[in-house]
C-alpha positions in Angstrom: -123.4 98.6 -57.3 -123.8 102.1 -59.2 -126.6 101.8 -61.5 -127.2 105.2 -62.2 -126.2 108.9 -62.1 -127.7 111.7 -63.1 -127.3 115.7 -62.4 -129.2 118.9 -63.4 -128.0 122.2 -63.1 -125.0 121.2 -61.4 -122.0 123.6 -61.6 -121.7 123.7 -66.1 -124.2 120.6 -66.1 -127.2 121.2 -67.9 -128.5 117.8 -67.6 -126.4 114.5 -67.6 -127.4 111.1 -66.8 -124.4 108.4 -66.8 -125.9 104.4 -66.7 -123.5 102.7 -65.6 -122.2 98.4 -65.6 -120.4 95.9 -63.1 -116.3 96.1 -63.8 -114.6 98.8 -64.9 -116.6 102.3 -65.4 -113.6 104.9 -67.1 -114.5 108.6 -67.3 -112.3 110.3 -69.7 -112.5 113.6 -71.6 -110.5 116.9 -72.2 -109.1 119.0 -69.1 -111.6 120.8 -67.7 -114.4 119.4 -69.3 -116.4 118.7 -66.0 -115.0 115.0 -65.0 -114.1 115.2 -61.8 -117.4 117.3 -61.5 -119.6 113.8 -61.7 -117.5 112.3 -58.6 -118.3 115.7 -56.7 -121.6 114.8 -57.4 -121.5 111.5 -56.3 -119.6 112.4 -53.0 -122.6 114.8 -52.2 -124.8 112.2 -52.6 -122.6 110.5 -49.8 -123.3 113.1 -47.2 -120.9 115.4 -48.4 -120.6 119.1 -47.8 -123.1 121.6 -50.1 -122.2 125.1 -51.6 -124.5 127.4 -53.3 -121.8 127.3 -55.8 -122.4 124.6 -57.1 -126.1 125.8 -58.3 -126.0 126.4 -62.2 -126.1 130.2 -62.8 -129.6 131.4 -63.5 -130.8 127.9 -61.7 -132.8 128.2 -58.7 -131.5 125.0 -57.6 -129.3 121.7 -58.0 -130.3 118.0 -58.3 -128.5 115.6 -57.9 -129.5 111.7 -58.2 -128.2 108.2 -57.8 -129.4 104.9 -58.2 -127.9 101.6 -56.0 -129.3 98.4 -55.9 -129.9 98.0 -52.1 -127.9 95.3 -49.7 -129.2 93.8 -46.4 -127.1 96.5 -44.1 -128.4 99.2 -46.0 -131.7 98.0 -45.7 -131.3 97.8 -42.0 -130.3 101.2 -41.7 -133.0 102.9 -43.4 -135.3 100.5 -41.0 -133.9 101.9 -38.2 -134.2 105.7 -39.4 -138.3 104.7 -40.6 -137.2 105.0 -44.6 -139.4 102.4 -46.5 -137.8 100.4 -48.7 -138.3 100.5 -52.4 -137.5 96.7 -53.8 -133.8 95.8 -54.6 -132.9 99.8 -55.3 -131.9 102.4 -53.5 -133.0 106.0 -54.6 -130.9 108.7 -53.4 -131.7 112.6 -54.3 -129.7 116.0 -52.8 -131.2 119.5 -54.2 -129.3 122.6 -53.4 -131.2 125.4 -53.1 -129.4 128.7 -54.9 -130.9 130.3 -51.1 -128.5 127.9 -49.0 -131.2 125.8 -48.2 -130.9 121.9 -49.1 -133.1 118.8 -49.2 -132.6 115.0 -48.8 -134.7 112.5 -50.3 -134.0 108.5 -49.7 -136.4 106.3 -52.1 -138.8 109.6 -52.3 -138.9 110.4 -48.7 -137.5 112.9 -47.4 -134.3 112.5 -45.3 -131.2 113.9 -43.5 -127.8 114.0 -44.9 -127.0 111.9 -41.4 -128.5 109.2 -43.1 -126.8 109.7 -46.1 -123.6 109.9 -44.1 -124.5 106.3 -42.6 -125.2 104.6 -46.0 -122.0 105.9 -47.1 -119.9 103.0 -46.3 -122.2 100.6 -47.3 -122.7 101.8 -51.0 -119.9 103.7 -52.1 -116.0 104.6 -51.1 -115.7 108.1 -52.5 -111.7 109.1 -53.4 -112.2 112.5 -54.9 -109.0 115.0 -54.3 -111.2 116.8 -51.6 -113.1 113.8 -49.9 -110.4 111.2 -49.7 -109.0 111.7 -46.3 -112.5 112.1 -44.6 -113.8 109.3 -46.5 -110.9 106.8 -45.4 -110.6 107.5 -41.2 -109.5 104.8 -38.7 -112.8 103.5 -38.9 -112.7 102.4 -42.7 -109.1 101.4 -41.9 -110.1 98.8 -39.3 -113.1 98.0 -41.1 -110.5 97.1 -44.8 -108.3 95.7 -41.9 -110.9 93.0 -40.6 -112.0 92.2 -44.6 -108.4 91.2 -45.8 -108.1 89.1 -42.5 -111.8 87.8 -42.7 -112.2 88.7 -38.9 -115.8 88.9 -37.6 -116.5 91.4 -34.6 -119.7 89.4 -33.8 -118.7 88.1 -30.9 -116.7 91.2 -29.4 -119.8 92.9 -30.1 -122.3 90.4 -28.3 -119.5 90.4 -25.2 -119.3 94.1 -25.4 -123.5 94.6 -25.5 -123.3 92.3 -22.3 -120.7 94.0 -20.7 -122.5 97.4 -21.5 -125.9 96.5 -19.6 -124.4 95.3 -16.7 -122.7 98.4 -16.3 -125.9 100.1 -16.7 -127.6 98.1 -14.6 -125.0 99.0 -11.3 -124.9 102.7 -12.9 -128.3 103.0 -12.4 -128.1 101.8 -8.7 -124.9 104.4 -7.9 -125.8 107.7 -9.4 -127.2 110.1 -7.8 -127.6 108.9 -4.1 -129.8 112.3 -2.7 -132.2 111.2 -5.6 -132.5 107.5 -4.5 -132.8 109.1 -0.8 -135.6 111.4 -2.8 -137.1 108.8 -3.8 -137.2 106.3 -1.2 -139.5 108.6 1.2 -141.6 109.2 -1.5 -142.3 105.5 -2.7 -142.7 104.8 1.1 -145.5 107.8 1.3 -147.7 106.1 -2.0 -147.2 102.5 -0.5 -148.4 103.8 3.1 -151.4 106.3 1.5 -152.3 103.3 -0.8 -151.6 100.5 2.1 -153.8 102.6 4.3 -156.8 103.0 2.1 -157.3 99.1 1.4 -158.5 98.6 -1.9 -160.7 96.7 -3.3 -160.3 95.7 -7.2 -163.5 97.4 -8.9 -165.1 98.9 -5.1 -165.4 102.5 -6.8 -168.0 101.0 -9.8 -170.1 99.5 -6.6 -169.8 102.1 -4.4 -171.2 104.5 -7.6 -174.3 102.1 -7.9 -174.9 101.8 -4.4 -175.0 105.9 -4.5 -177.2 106.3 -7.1 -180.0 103.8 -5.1 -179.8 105.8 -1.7 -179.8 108.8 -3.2 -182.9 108.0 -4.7 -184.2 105.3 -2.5 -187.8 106.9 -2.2 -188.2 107.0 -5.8 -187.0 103.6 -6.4 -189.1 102.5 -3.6 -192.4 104.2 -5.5 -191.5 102.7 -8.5 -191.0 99.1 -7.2 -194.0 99.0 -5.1 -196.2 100.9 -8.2 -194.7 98.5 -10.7 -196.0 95.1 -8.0 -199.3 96.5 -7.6 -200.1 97.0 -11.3 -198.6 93.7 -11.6 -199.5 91.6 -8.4 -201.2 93.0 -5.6 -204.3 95.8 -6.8 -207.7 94.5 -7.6 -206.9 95.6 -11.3 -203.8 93.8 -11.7 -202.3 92.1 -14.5 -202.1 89.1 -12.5 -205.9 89.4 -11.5 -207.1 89.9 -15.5 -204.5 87.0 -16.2 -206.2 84.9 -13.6 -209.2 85.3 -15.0 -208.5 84.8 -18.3 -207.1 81.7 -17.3 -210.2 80.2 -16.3 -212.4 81.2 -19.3 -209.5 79.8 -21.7 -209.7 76.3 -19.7 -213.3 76.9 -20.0 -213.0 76.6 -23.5 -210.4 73.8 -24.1 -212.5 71.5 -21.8 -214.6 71.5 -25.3 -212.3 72.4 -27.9 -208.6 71.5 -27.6 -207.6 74.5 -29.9 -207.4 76.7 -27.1 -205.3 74.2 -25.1 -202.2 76.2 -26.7 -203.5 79.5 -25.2 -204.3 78.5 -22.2 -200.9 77.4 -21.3 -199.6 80.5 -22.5 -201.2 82.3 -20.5 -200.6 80.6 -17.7 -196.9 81.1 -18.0 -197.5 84.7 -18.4 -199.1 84.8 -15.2 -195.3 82.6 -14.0 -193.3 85.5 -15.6 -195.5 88.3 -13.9 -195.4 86.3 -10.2 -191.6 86.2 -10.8 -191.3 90.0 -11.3 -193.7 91.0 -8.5 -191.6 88.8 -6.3 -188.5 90.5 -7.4 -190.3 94.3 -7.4 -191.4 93.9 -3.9 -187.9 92.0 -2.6 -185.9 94.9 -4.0 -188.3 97.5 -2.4 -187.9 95.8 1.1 -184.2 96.4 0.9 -183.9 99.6 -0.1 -182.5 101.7 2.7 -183.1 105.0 2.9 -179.5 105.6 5.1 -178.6 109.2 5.6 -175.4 107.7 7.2 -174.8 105.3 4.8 -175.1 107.7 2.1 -172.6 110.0 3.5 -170.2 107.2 4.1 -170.0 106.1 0.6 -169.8 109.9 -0.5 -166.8 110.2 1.6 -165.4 106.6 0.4 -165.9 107.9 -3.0 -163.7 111.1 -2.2 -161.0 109.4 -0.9 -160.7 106.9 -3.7 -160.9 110.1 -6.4 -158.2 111.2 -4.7 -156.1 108.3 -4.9 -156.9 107.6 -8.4 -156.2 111.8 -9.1 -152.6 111.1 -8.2 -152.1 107.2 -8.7 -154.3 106.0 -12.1 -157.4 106.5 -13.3 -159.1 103.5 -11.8 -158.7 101.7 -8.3 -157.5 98.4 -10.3 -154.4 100.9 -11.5 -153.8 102.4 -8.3 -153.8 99.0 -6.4 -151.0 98.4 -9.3 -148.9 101.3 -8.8 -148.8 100.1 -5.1 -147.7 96.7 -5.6 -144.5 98.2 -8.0 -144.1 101.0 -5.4 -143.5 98.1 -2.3 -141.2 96.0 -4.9 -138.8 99.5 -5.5 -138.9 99.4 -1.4 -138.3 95.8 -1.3 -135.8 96.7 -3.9 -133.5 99.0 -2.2 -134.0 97.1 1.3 -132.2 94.8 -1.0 -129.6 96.8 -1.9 -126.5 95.7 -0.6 -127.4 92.6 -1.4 -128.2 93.6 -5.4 -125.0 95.9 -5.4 -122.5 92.6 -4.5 -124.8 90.7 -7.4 -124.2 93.4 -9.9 -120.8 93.8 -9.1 -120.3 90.0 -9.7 -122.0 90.3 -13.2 -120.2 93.1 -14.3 -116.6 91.4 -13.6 -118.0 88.3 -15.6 -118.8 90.1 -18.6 -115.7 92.7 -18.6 -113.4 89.3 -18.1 -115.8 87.7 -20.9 -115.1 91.4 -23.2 -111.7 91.2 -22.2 -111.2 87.7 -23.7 -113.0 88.4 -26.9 -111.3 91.9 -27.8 -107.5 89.9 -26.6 -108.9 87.1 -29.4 -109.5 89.9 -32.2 -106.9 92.2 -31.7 -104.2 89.2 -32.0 -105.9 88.4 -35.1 -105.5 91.9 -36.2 -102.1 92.1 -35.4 -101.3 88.9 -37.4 -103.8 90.4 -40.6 -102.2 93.8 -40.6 -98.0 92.5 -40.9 -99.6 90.5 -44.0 -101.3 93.1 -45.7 -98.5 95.6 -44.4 -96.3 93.5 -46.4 -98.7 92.9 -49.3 -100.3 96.3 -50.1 -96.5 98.2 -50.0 -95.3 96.2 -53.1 -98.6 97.1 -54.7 -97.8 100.7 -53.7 -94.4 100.5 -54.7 -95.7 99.1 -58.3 -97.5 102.4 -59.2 -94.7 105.1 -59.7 -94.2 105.4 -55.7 -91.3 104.2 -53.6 -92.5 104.1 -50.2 -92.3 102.0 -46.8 -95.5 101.2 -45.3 -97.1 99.8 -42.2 -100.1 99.1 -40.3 -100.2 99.7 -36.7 -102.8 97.7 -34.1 -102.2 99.9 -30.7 -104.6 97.6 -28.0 -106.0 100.2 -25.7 -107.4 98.0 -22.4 -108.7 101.2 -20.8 -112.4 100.9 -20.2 -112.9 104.2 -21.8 -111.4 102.7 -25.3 -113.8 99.5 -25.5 -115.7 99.4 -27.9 -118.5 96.7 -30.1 -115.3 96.3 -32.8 -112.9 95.9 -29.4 -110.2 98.3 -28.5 -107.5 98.4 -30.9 -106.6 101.9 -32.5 -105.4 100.9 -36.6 -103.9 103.4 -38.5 -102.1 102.9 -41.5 -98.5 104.8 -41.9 -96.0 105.6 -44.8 -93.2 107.2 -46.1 -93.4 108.6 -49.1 -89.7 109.0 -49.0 -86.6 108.0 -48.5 -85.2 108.8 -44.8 -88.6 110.2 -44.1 -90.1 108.7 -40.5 -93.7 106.7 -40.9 -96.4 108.7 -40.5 -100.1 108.2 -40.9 -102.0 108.3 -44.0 -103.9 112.2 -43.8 -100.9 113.6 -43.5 -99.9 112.5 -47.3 -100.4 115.9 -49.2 -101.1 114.3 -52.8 -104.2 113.5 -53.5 -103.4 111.5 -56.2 -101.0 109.4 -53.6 -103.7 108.7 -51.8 -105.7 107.4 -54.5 -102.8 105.1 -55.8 -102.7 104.6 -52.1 -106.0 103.1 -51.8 -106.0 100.8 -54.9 -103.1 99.1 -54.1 -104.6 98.4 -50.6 -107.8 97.5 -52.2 -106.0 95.0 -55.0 -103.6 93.8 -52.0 -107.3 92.7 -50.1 -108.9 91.4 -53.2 -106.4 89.3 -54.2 -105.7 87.6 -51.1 -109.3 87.0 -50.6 -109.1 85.3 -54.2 -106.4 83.1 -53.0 -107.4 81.9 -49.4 -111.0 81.2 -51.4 -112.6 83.4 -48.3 -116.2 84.4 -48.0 -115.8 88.2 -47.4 -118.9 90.8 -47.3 -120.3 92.1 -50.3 -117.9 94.9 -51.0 -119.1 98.5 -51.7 -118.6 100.9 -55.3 -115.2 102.0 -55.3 -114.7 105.8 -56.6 -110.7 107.1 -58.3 -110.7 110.5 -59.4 -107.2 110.7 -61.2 -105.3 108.2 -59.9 -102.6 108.8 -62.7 -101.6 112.2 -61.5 -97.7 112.3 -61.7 -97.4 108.5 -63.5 -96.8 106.9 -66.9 -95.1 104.4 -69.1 -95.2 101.1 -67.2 -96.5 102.5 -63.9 -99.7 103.1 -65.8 -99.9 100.0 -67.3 -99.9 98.7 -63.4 -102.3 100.7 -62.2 -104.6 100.0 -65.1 -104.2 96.6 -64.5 -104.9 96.8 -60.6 -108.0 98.4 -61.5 -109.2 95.9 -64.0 -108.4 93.2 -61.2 -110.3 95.3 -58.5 -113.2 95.5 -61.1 -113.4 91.9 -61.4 -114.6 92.0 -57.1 -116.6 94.8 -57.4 -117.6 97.7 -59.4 -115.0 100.6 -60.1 -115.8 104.1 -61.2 -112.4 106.2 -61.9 -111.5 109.3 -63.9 -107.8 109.3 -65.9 -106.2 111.0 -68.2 -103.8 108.3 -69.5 -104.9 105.8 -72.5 -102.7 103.5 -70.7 -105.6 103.1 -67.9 -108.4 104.0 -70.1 -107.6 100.7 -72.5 -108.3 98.5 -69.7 -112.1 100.1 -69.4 -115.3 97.3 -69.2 -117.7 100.9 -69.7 -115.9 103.8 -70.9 -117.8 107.0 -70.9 -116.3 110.7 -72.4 -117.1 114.1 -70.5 -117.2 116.8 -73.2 -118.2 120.3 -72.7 -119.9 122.3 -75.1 -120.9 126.3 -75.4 -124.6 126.3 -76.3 -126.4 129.5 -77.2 -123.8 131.4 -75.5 -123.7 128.8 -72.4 -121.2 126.3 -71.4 -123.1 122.5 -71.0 -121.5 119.3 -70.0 -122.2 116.1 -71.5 -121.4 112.3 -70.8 -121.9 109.3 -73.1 -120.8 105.6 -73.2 -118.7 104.7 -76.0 -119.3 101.8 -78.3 -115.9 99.8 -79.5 -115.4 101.9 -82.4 -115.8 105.3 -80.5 -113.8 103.8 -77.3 -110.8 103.4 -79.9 -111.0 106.7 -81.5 -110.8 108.2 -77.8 -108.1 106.3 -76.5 -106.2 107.8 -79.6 -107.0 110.8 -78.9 -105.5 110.2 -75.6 -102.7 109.1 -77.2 -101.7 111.7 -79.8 -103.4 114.7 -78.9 -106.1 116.4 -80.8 -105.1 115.2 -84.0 -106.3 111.6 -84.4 -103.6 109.5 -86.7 -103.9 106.1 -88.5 -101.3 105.6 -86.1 -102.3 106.8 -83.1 -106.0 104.8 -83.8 -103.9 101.7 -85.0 -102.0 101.9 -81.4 -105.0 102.4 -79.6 -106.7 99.1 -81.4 -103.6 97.5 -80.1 -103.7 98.6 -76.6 -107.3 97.5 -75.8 -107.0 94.6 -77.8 -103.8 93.5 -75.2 -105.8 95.2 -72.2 -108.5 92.3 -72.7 
């Protein structure tokens, strides 16, 4: 739902902000005083197309704002595009530069009117006189199509995702056969240079150490035989002073057992020191000073540099790339025999798609006679005499499949009398249109109110003059449709006939004012009293009456 709108030097709007309720929102006001501007508004909040023109004179830009609270798929889309949610609203801003340039912002981030565009149809159904064709393709045709008949596309689209890798998947095999050729000598080049070199996992670490001793093996060997004579061997050694020690310590504990503690002590000193002589002098005895050996670790060393220049930074990565490199071999050694497999795969899932989209599109079929039938006496109840149909052309052709299945819907009337069908954009009224797409609307609403089904959350729902070229009793009809579409969802729609307007839930008024030599727009909700004055003005003009206010009482009173 439409919580809130607001606009600031937009065309003569100062600064407006409209609140508005479930139901029935009516916008009325005098001609020209800026209604249909607030829908314009709206609709460029939907992704429509900017003008500088629209920038208040003097203004170096405009703003325009909405508020929706937020539903599951338009939560999911503003995951997908990395838009952070902002609790159960959604916060949409457009300013036009008076420069041309524009900016998007989706709950204070900054965004693209793409992303706009795809919220769109899941917060608001926009007919303005300029936005109603491109707001109601074949897309949002099918899409009112599958509501009225409650028909889920689920499983089309989980046959259709299928059907879509498998294609892939043998694509992928088929194109390009010179690159696969390409491809194949050079996988066969790494697995051979890699295959030749045999690897060891973690050889390049050892081989580094192993270096590092030879190519300082006579210092190592200096300071491992140094290190065991100071320990072990010399006449000075710590082993010869801890020796001695020893033996005055025992001296002592044989008459006082205080220094029975120390002795031991430093007897396992004397352990500790044996045990690192021992190791000293066995790591000094195999140290070898190898010229050749040297030189044949410096050239293992290059070799693997090289590999892991061109295959991974260490040898565990290259001996990786190796083992995927032989399966892509193994791979298309297998080819034949993966081709037949794919092929088999993809004639399951294309039967599989087929069945599905045959399923939906009978169901389609059966939906769109019904609502055919339905939604041209709703027409036909608004001041219009027309014939009307809904056509469900299946299109089998791979190159027409689709996640919603392959049928083409387009809706077709004729306005008049010996006039052929013909689709819906080629109506020139707008205000056709509009009556158009209420009665459709009330046609889906009230079947869905009599088969009790559970139908998708359904989105804001936007008139702007839908009374053009009606009155009396035709009026009266529309007014009620709307009040009955407002009971399913919330309605926003701009009219000039009191007939409509006495059926309101909200009703605002658009006035326009000249202020200090400037023309300003303003909009305000009415309380009871106010709403009747307003619908008498409606009704007689400028000049309110006792009548006219005593009519309008009536009227509202009867509209409720």
């Amino acid at each position: 739902m439409l919580v809130e709108l607001r606009a600031e030097n937009y065309a003569v709007i100062d600064h407006a902000i409209a609140v508005f309720g479930p139901g029935l929102n009516l916008l009325t006001g005098e001609t020209g005083a800026g209604k249909s501007i607030l829908v314009d508004a709206l609709a460029l909040l939907m992704g429509g197309k900017a003008s500088t023109e629209i920038v208040r004179h003097g203004a170096e830009k405009a703003v325009v704002a909405c508020v929706f609270e937020a539903t599951p798929a338009a939560e999911a889309i503003l995951e997908e595009n990395g838009i952070d949610s902002e609790g159960n609203e959604i916060i949409l801003r457009r300013e036009i530069l008076s420069s041309g340039k524009g900016r998007v912002f989706i709950n204070n981030q900054q965004a693209t009117v793409a992303v706009l565009r795809q919220l769109a149809p899941e917060l608001a159904l926009v007919h303005a006189q300029s936005e109603t064709l491109a707001s109601f393709d074949q897309t949002q045709q099918r899409i009112l199509l599958d509501r009225f008949g409650a028909i889920s596309t689920e499983d089309v689209a989980a046959a259709y995702g299928m059907w879509r890798a498998a294609q892939q998947k043998l694509d992928d095999l088929l194109t390009n056969e010179q690159e696969r050729l390409r491809m194949v000598d050079l996988w066969s080049f790494q697995a051979k240079e890699i295959s030749a070199a045999n690897l060891a996992a973690g050889e390049d670490e050892k081989l580094e150490t192993e270096k590092r001793v030879l190519a300082n093996a006579e210092k190592l060997y200096a300071a491992a035989m140094g290190a065991f004579d100071q320990l072990y061997e010399g006449g000075a050694s710590a082993e010869a002073a801890l020796r001695s020690a020893g033996k005055n310590l025992d001296e002592l504990s044989r008459y006082d057992e205080k220094f029975n503690e120390a002795a031991q002590q430093i007897a396992s000193a004397r352990a500790i020191v044996g045990d690192v002589s021992a190791t000293l002098r066995d790591y000094a005895e195999r140290i070898d000073a190898s010229p050749e050996r040297l030189a044949e670790i410096e050239d293992r060393l290059a070799l693997l540099d090289r590999l892991k220049r061109k295959y991974g930074k260490t040898v565990d990565e290259v001996i990786a790339l190796g083992e995927v490199v032989q399966q892509k071999l193994a791979e298309v050694e297998d080819r034949d025999e993966t081709l037949k497999t794919l092929r088999v795969a993809l004639a399951k899932t294309a039967e599989a798609y087929k069945q599905a989209a045959r399923a939906i599109s009978t169901q389609r079929k059966t939906a769109a006679a019904k609502l055919a039938k339905l939604a041209e006496a709703q027409i036909n109840s608004l001041a219009m005499k027309v014939r009307f149909e809904i056509s469900v052309a299946d299109n089998d052709q791979e190159s027409a499949w689709t996640e919603h299945g392959w049928d083409e819907v387009e809706y077709r009337i004729a306005t008049n009398a010996g006039e052929p069908l013909k689709p819906l954009h080629e109506i020139a009224s707008g205000g056709e249109m509009s009556r158009v797409m209420l009665a459709l609307k009330v046609a889906v609403e009230e079947a869905a109110s009599k088969t009790r089904k559970k139908l998708p959350t359904p989105r804001t729902l936007v008139f702007d003059e839908i009374d053009i070229g009606i009155g009396g009793r035709a009026a009266d009809a529309v007014g009620q449709k709307l009040k009955a579409l407002g009971r399913a969802q919330q309605v926003l729609c701009v009219t000039h006939l009191p007939q409509i307007a006495a059926f309101a839930d909200q009703h605002f008024v658009v006035e326009k004012k000249e202020d200090h030599g400037r023309t300003k727009m303003n909009i305000r909700l009415l309380d009871d009293r106010a709403r009747t004055h307003e619908v008498a003005r409606m009704l007689s003009g400028a000049k309110v009456t006792d009548t006219s206010l005593q009519h309008a009482a009536q009227m509202i009173a009867t509209s409720r």
